[in-house]
C-alpha positions, 0 to 999 in steps of 0.5 A: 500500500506504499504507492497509494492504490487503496483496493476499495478505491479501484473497486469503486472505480471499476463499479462507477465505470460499470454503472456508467456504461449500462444505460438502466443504471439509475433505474437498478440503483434507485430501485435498490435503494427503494429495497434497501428501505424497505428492508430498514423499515421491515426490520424497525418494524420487527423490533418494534413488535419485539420490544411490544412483546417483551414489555407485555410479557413483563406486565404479565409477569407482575400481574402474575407476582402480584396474585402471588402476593394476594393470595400469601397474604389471604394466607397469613390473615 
């Protein structure tokens, strides 16, 4: 790397000059921006739903402690 060819660098050249050449190449990269979004969205969306998830399991689970308490203090009355 002492002459200052950076591998990453003459990727991206050689991908530009791909990309320059093929006539439908603003057509192929907007549409895979448009999957790359909603692929974000889908897996925000999934977190989003498993956060939901855990947080009511976890009401769940103190609702179930709390029948626990009334029913040890019914029996120690």
């Amino acid at each position: 790397m002492s002459n200052g060819n950076n591998p990453f660098i003459l990727f991206l050249i050689l991908i530009l000059l791909v990309v320059g050449t093929d006539p439908d190449a603003g057509k192929k990269i907007d549409t895979f921006k448009n999957v790359v979004d909603k692929v974000t969205a889908g897996v925000d969306n999934l977190k989003a739903g498993i956060n939901s998830f855990k947080a009511d399991f976890e009401d769940i689970h103190f609702m179930l402690l709390g029948l626990n308490k009334q029913d040890s203090d019914k029996h120690n009355i």
